[in-house]
C-alpha positions as a Markdown table, in Angstrom:
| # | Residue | x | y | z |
|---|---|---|---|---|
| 1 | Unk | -56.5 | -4.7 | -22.7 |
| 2 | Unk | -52.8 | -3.7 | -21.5 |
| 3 | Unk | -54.3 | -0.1 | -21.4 |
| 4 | Unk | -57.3 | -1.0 | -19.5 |
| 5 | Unk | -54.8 | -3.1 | -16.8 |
| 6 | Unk | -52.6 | 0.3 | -16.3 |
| 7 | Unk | -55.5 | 2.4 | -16.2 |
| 8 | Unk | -56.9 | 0.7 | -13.3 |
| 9 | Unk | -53.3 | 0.2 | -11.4 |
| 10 | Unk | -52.9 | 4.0 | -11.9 |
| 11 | Unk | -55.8 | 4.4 | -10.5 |
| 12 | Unk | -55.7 | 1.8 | -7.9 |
| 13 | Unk | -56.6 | 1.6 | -5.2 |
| 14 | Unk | -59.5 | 3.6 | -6.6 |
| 15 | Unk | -62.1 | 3.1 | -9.2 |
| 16 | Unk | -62.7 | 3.5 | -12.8 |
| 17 | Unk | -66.6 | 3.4 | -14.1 |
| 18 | Unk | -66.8 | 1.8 | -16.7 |
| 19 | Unk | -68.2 | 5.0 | -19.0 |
| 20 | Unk | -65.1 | 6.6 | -18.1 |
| 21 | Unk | -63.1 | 4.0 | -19.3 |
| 22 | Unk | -64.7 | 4.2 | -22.5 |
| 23 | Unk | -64.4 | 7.6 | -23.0 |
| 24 | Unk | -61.1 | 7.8 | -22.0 |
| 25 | Unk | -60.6 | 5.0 | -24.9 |
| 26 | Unk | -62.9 | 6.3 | -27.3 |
| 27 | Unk | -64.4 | 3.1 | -27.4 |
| 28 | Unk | -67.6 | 1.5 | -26.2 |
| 29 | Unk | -69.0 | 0.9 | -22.8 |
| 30 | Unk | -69.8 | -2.7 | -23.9 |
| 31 | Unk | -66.6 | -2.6 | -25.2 |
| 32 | Unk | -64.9 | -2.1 | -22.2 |
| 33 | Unk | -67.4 | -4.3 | -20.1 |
| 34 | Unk | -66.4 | -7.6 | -22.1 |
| 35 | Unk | -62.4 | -6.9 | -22.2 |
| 36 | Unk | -62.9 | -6.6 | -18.5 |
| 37 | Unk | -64.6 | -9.6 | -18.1 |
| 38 | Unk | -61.7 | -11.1 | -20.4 |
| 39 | Unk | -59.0 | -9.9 | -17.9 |
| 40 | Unk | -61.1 | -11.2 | -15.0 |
| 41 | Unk | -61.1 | -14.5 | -16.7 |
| 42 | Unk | -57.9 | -14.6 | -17.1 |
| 43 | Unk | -57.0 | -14.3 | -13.2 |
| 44 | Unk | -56.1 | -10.8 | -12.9 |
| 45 | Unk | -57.4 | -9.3 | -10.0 |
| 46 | Unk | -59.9 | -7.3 | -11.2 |
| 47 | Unk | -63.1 | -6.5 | -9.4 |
| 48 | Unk | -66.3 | -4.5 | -9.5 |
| 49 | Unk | -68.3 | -2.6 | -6.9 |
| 50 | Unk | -71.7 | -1.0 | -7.6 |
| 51 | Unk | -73.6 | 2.1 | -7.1 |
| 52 | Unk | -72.7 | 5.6 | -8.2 |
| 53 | Unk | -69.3 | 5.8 | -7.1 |
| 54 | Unk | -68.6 | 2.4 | -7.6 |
| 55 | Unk | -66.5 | 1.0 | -10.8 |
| 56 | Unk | -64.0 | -1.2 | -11.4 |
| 57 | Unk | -60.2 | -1.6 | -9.9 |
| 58 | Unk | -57.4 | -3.8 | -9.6 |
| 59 | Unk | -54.7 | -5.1 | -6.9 |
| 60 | Unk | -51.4 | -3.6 | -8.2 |
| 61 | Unk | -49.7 | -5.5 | -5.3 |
| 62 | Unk | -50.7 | -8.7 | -7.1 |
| 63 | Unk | -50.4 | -8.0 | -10.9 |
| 64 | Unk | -47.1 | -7.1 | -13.0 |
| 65 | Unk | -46.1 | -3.5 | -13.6 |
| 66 | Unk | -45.8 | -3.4 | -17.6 |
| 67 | Unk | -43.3 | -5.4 | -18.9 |
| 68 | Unk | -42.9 | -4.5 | -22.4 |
| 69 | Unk | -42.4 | -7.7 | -23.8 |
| 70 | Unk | -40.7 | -8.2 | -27.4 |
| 71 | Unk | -42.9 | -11.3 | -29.3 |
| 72 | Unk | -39.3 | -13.4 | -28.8 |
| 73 | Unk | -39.8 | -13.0 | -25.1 |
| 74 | Unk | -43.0 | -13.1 | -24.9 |
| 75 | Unk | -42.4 | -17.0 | -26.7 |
| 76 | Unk | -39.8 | -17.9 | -24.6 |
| 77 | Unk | -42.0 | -17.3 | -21.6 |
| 78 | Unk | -44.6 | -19.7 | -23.5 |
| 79 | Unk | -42.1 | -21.8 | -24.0 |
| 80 | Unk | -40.4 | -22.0 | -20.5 |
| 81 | Unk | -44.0 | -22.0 | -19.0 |
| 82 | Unk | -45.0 | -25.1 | -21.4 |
| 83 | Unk | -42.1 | -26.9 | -19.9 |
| 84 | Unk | -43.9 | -27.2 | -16.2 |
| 85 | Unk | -47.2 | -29.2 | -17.5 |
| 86 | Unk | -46.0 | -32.5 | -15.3 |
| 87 | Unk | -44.4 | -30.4 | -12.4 |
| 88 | Unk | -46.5 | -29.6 | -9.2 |
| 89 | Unk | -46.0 | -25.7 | -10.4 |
| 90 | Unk | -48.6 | -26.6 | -13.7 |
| 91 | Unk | -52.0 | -24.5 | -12.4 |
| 92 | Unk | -49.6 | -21.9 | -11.8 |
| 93 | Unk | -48.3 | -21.9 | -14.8 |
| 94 | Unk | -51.1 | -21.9 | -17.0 |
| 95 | Unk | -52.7 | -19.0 | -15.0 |
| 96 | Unk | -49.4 | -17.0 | -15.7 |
| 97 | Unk | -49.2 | -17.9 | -19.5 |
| 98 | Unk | -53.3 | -16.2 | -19.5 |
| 99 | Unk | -51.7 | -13.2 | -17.8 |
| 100 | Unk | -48.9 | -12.3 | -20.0 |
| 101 | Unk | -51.1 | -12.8 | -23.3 |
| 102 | Unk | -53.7 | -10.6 | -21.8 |
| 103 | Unk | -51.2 | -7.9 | -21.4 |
| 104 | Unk | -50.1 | -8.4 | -25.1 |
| 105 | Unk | -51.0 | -6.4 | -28.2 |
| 106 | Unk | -53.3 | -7.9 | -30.0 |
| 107 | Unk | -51.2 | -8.7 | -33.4 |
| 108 | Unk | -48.0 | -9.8 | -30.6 |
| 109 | Unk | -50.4 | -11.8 | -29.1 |
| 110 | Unk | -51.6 | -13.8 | -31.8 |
| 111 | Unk | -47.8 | -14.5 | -33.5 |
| 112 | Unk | -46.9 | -15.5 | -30.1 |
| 113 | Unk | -49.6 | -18.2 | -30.1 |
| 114 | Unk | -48.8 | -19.0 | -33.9 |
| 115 | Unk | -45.2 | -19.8 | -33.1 |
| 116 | Unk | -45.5 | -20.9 | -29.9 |
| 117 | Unk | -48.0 | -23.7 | -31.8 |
| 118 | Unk | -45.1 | -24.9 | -33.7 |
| 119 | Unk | -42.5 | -25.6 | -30.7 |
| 120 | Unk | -43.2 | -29.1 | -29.5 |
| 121 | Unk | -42.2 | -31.1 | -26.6 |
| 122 | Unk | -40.7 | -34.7 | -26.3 |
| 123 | Unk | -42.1 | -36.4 | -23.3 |
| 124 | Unk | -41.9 | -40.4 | -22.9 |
| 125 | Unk | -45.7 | -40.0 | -21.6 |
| 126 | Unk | -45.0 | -42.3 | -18.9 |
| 127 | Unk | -45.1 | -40.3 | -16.0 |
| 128 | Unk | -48.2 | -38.8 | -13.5 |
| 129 | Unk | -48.1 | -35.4 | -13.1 |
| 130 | Unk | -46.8 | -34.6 | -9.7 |
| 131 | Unk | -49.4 | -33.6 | -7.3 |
| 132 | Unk | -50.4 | -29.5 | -7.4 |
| 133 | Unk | -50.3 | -29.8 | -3.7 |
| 134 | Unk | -47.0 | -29.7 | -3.4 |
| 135 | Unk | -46.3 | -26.7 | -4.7 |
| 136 | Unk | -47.8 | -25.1 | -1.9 |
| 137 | Unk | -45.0 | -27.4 | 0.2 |
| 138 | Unk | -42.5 | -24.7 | -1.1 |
| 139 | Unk | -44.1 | -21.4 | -0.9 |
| 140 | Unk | -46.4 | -22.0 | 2.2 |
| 141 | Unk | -42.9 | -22.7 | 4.4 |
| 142 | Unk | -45.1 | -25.3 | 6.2 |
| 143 | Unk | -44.2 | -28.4 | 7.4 |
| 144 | Unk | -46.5 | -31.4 | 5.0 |
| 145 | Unk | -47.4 | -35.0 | 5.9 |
| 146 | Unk | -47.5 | -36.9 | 2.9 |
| 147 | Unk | -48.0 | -40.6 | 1.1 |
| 148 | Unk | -45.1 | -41.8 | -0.7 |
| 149 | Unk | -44.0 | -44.7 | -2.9 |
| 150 | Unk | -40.6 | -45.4 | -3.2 |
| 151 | Unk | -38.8 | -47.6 | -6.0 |
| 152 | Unk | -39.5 | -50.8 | -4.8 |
| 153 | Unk | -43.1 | -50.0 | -4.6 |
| 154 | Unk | -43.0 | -49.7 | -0.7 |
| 155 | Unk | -45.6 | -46.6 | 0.6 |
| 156 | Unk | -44.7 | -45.0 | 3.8 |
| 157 | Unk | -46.1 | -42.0 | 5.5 |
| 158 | Unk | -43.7 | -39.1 | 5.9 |
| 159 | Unk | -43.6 | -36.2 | 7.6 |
| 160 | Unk | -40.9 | -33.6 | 5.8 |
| 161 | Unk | -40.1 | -29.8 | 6.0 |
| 162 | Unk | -40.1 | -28.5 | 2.5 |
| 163 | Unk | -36.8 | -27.1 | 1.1 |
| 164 | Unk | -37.0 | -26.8 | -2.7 |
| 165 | Unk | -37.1 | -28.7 | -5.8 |
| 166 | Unk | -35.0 | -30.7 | -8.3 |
| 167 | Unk | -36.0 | -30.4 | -12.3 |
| 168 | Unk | -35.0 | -32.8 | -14.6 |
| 169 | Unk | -37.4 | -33.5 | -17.5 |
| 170 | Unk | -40.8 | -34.7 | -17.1 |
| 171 | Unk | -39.3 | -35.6 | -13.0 |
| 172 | Unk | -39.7 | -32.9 | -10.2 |
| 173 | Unk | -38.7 | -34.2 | -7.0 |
| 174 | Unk | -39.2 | -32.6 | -3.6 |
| 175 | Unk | -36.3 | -32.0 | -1.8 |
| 176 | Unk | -36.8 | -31.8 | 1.9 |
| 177 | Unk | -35.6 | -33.0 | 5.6 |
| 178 | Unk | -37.4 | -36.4 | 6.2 |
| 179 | Unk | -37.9 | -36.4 | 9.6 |
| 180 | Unk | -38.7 | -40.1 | 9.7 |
| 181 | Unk | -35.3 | -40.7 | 7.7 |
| 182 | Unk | -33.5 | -37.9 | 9.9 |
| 183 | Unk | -32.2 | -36.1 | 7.0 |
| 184 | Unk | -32.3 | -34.7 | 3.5 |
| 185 | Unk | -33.9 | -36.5 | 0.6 |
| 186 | Unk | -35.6 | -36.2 | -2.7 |
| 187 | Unk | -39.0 | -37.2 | -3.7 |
| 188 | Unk | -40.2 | -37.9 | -6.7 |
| 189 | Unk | -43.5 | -35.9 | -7.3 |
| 190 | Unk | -45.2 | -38.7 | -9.7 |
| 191 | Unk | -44.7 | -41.3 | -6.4 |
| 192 | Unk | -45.9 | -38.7 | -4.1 |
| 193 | Unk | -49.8 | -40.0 | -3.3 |
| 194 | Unk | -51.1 | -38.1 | -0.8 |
| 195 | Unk | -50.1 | -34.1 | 0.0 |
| 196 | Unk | -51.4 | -32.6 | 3.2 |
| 197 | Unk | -50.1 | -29.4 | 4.5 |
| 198 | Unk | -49.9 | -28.8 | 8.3 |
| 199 | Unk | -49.7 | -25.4 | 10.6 |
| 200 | Unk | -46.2 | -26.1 | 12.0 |
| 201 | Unk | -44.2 | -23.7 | 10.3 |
| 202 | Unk | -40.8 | -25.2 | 8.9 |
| 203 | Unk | -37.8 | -24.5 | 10.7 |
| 204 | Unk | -35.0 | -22.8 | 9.0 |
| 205 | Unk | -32.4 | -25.3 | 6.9 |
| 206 | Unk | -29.5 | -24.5 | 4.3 |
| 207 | Unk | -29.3 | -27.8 | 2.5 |
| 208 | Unk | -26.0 | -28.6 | 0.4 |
| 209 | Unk | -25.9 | -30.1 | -3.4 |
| 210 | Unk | -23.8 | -32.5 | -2.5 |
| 211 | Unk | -26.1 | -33.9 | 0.6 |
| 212 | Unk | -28.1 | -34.9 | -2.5 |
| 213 | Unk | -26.0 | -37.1 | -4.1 |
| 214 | Unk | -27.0 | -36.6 | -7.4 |
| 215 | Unk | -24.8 | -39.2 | -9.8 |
| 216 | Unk | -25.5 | -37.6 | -13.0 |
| 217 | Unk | -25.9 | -34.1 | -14.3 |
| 218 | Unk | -25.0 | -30.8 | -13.2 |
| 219 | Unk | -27.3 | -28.4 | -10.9 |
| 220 | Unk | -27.9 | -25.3 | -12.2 |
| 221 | Unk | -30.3 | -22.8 | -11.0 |
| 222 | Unk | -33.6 | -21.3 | -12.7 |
| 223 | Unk | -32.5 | -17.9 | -12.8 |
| 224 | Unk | -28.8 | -18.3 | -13.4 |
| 225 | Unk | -26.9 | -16.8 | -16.2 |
């Protein structure tokens, strides 16, 4: 299968049939057929087109170039993806996870999934996932409308312009500028009801740790050292 993917993003954006994927291969056309379909169903962007000069062929822009990934990586990954299943980045993450085991050796792949099997997670179970939607917040660079509950139970509507997120544990929370507060807070996704993206693009903010008043624990950043 991690053949077949750099086959076709050699080849893109042109096509491969599939008989001269199998020949290349030395393998079946059937073969070939149902590990496509296996790629396809794990969300690579793979498509067919018929008729003679048709064949298969794949977006490089939106797929990995190979990544070479040791079976100790490759957990970590599983691991680090695992970690996301309450935060509004979940979908995403299990789409990702399909990706990089597609693109594994077979034998890589399936230690991966035996270890990864035996790596479990402490969660007090108490808490709603926070909603998908507001993971587009982030990446969309939209301003979003949403229904929130804060601690005391009270629901207001709030309109807020999206500038990152917070991690701890099974919480995410949204940081963004409230416009019906006039400034920067933090939303916990599991109170977040409603999620509704707009048109108006986001204006541009820098927003400061310490405007977050965050009492306990330090901030560190995803792809620090």
């Amino acid at each position: 299968m991690y053949a077949l993917v750099e086959e076709l993003r050699a080849a893109a954006p042109g096509r491969r049939s599939a008989r001269r994927l199998a020949e290349h291969f030395g393998v079946s056309v059937r073969t070939v057929e149902r590990d496509l379909h296996a790629l396809q169903e794990a969300g690579l962007p793979i498509w067919s087109e018929p008729g003679r000069t048709g064949g298969y062929t794949i977006d490089a822009r939106a797929t990995l170039p190979p990544l070479g990934l040791t079976v100790d990586e490759a957990l970590a990954v599983a691991i680090g993806l695992g970690t996301l299943g309450a935060s509004p980045f979940r979908d995403a993450a299990k789409s990702a996870a399909r990706k990089v085991t597609a693109v594994l050796a077979e034998d890589d792949a399936r230690r991966t999934a035996r270890l990864a099997a035996r790596v479990l997670l402490l969660e007090a179970g108490d808490r709603a996932p926070a909603p998908v939607a507001l993971a587009g917040a982030l990446t969309g660079g939209r301003v979003v409308r949403m229904r929130y509950r804060d601690a005391t139970g009270t629901e207001t509507d709030r309109t807020v312009e999206p500038l990152g997120y917070v991690g701890k544990g099974e919480d995410w929370y949204l940081v963004a500028w409230c416009r019906l507060r006039d400034g920067v807070r933090a939303f916990r996704g599991d109170r977040v009801l409603a999620v509704e993206e707009t048109d108006e693009v986001a204006p541009p903010r820098v927003v400061r740790t310490e405007e977050l008043d965050i009492p306990h624990g330090v901030l560190r950043p995803v792809l620090g050292d």
